[in-house]
Residue, then its C-alpha position, 0 to 999 in steps of 0.5 A: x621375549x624370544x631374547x635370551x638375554x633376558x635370562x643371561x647378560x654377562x657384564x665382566x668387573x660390574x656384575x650390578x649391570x648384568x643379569x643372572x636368572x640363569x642362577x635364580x631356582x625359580x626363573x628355571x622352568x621359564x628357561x627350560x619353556x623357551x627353549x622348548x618354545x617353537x617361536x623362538x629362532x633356532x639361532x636363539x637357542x644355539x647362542x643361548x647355549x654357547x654362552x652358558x657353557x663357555x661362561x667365565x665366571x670368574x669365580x674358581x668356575x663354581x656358576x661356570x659349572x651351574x651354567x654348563x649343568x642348565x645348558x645340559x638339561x636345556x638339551x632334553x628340551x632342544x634335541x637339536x641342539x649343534x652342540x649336543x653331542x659334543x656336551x654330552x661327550x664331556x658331561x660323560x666325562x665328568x661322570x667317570x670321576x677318573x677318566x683316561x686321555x691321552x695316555x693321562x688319569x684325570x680325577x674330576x672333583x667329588x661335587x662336579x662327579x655327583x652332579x654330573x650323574x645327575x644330569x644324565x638323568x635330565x638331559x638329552x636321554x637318547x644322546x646319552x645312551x649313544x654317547x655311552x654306547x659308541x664310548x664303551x665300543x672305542x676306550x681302551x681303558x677296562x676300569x672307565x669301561x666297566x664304570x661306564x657300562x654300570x652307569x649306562x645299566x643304571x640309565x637304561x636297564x636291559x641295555x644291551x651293549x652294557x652287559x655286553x661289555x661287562x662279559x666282554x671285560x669278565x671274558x677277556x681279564x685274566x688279572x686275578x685282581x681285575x677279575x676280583x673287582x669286575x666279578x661284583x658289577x656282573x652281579x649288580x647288573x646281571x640280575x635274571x640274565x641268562x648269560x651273566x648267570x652262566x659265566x658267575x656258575x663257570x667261575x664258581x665251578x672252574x677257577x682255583x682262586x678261592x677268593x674269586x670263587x667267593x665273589x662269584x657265588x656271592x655275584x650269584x646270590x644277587x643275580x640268580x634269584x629264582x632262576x633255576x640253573x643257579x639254583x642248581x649249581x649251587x646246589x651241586x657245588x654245596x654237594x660237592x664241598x662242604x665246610x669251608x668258609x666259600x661254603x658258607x657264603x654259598x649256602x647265603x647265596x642259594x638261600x637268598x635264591x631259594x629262601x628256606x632251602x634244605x641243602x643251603x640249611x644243611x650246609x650251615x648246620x654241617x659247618x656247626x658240626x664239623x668246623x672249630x673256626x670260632x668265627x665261622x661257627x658264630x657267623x653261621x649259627x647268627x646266619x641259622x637263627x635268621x634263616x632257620x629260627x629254632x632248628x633243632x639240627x643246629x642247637x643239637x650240634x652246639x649243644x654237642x661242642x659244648x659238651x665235648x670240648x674242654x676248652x673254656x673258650x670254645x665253651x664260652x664261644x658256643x654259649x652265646x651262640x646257643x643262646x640266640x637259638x635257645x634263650x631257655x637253654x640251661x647248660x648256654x645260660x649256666x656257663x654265661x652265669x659262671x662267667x660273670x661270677x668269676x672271670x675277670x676278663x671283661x671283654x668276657x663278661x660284657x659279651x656275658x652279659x650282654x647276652x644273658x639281657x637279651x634272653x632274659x631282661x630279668x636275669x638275677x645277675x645281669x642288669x647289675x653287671x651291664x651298669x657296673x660294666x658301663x661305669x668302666x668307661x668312666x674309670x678306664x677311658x683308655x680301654x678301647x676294648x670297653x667302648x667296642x663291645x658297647x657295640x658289638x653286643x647292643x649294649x646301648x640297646x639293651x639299656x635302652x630295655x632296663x630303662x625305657x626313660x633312655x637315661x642310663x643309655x644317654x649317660x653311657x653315650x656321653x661317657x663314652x664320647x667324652x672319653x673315647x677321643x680316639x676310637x673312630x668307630x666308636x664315636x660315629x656309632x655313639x653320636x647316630x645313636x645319641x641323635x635317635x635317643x636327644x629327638x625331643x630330650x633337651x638334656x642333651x643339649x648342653x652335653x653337646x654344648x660342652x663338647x664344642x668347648x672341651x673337645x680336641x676331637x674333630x669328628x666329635x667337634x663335627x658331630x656335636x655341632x650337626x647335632x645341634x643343628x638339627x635340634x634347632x640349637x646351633x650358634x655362631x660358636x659352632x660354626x666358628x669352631x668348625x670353621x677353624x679346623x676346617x681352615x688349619x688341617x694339614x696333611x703332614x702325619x705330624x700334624x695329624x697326629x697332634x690333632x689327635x687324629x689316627x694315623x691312617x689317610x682312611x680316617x682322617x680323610x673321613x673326619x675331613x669330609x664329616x667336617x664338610x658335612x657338618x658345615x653344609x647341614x648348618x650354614x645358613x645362607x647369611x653365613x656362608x659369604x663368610x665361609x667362602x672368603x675364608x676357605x677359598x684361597x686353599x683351592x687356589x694353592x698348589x699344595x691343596x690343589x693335588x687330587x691326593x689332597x684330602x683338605x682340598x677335597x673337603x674345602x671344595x664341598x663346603x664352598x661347591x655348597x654355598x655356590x649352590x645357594x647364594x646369588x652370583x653377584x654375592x659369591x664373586x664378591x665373597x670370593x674377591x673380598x680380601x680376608 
């Protein structure tokens, strides 16, 4: 069997005649053993791989890829390949994501991207090292470089050449926004290296920009841990000033440096004692708690806030911290008491609340407030404010310790999904929890399912459906909801808006990725002929063939998905079936 053929017969316009295991899972490890076999005539190998890349499938190019991807790994078992260093110059390329030639961006797509860096991982590894280390000697361009060098550590840590041209990129910028972006990749890559800790300690000590200087220190937490001279210039710096909010994120560095040191705890606890910022005084006493648990410095700086100042919100704000520290403490919980007894403020009294729960379950007033507070969701489905706090003070969680059948907290999720159509984060939030609370309840299923029915919402849509999948409930219903929105997306602000989606491209490319998402986990493999002959002219259309077009993006993993599952014979028929 020294033919290739047998593995690979392209037959144009009749496809029944060919032969196709290069796309069949099980026929891979037999391929990758020929190429490795020494019976087999180099000249074989050579045109085995020249037919897998230059391969027209005929099909918008989703098998000419999969055949591109098993010619690169093919490599790792034929080093001696002609065509090597020219495959793997490209497969770098469709790693980039943008790359830079000729004076023009390309932007490569998401699934090819992905994929591409997966191959690096199987191929030809000393290829891949060479091609990137030549590549990062000759681009102009700073952002390919620096993308270039992170994915070249990632390939082969300690690789000196990508650290080099990280310092290289650190010491020559001098756009503060370049810097800025750089400043994080030393980090990553710079973990116990002497000269990125030296240029991260030159920043933190030179630069007048204060938010460089808060990536450098930070930088320096990641890539300093246990060395001694990060250690002591934080130390120095921490010395020198004090207060401030780089002050802060220079105590976290050195404590993730030194876990438990004296100047990192101090330096937070001044901060208690000395700054009015509220959202710095609680960042740093949640920081205090988990770093110094009952330290006596800081509960007694609280505690001294509460009693001198005379404005009711910084009183209210220091309650909840002391709280965290001191559960027992009586002047935190008295204030928090009074609060749910006569304010009517009720972001004030879920925060309350929410808090007098977590220091005691039992507390007289709290249970019957936190219910009353939920029921709010139903009666004021427009309060924004309600849904976030349901968040940002683990409401759920803290319902999930009054009733540990977990109903109260399901019920409050359902509210809340059925009325907060609008509010993104709150909804992801509701449903990652509805799946960790519905494992095993079958009672939230037809909840599920009449939101398939009733909502206008895509991403509840998306999400309700991939819930179901996973609990083995999902129908045909579900994915033909899915599959229309997926199919009427439009990118004009109007349309946007009447899908009920907000009016920013963050979110709704988001909600179109979630939809892609979602169709990926539940389709099965009979369906999804379906799906392709129904979104593959959207790939094909100008408009949707931009790379600023969201749809396009999302459409492109759905049907990027069914490549990877169904024969080639069965995708080029769905592709050219006439919807």
């Amino acid at each position: 069997m020294n033919d290739w053929h047998y593995f690979f017969h392209h037959v144009p316009h009749n496809l029944e005649s060919g032969t196709y295991r290069i796309f069949e899972p099980q026929c891979k490890a037999e391929i990758l053993h020929w190429f490795e076999t020494e019976d087999v005539e180099i000249s074989q190998k050579e045109e085995f791989i020249k037919a897998l890349v230059d391969f027209d499938d005929s099909c918008g190019d989703f098998y000419r890829y999969r055949a591109y991807f098993l010619a690169m790994e093919a490599l790792a078992h034929f080093k001696d390949c002609s065509l090597g260093d020219a495959l793997v110059g490209q497969l770098l390329k469709y790693s980039y994501a943008y790359f830079q030639e000729k004076q023009k961006w390309q932007k490569f797509p998401a699934p090819l991207v992905k994929t591409a860096r997966e191959a690096l991982k199987v191929t030809d590894t000393e290829r891949v090292i060479t091609a990137f280390e030549n590549f990062l000697h000759t681009t102009e361009s700073r952002g390919t470089l620096r993308e270039a060098a992170l994915q070249l550590w990632r390939l082969d840590p300690g690789n000196k050449t990508a650290h080099a041209a990280l310092v290289l990129l650190m010491q020559v910028t001098q756009d503060a926004d370049t810097l800025y972006r750089i400043i994080p990749s030393l980090g990553k890559i710079g973990s116990g290296d002497e000269t990125a800790i030296a240029i991260l300690i030159h920043l933190m000590q030179t630069t007048l920009n204060k938010d460089i200087c808060r990536n450098a220190v930070m930088a320096l937490g990641r890539a300093g841990y246990d060395n001694k001279d990060a250690q002591t210039a934080l130390v120095e710096f921490l010395q020198t000033n004090q207060g401030d909010e780089i002050c802060f994120n220079a105590a976290l560095a050195l404590s993730q440096i030194d876990p438990g040191n004296a100047v990192a705890i101090d330096s937070l606890v001044y901060i208690l004692q000395t700054s009015r910022n509220i959202a710095l005084l609680n960042n740093t006493a949640q920081n205090l708690v988990r770093i110094a648990p009952g330290n006596m410095a800081a509960i007694d700086a609280l505690s001294q806030i509460m009693e001198t100042t005379e404005n009711e919100h910084i009183h209210f704000r220091i309650a909840l911290c002391l709280v965290k520290f001191d559960p027992t403490n009586v002047a935190a919980i008295a204030i928090l008491s009074k609060v749910l007894e006569t304010t009517e403020n009720e972001g004030y009294r879920w925060q309350a609340v929410c808090s007098l729960v977590e220091a005691d379950p039992t507390h007289e007033l709290a249970p019957n407030t936190l219910l009353e507070l939920v029921q709010i969701l139903e009666r004021s489905p427009k309060d924004v404010c309600c849904y976030s706090h349901l968040y940002d003070w683990g409401v759920i969680q803290i319902l999930e310790k009054i009733d540990p059948s977990h109903q109260l907290a399901i019920d409050a999720l359902m509210h809340l999904i059925r009325t907060a159509q609008s509010n993104y984060r709150c909804l992801k939030l509701a449903v990652q929890d509805l799946k960790r609370l519905g494992v095993g309840n079958e009672a939230v299923i037809p909840a599920l399912v009449e939101l398939l029915s009733s909502t206008q919402n895509v991403f509840v849509l998306c999400e309700a459906a991939r819930l179901l999948g996973e609990m083995g409930a999902v129908d045909e219903t579900a994915i033909a909801t899915i599959l229309h929105f997926a199919q009427t997306f439009q990118e004009e602000d109007d349309d946007i808006n009447e899908l009920d989606f907000a009016s920013s491209p963050m979110y709704y490319e988001s909600c179109l990725m979630d939809v892609a998402d979602s169709l990926r986990e539940i389709l099965h493999r009979e369906q999804m002929p379906a799906v392709v002959t129904a979104l593959k002219n959207y790939l094909g259309e100008p408009l949707f063939s931009k790379s600023s077009s969201y749809r396009y993006d999302a459409v492109l993993n759905i049907v990027w998905h069914c490549a990877q599952n169904l024969t080639y014979q069965d995708f080029y028929n769905a592709w050219h079936k006439s919807i």
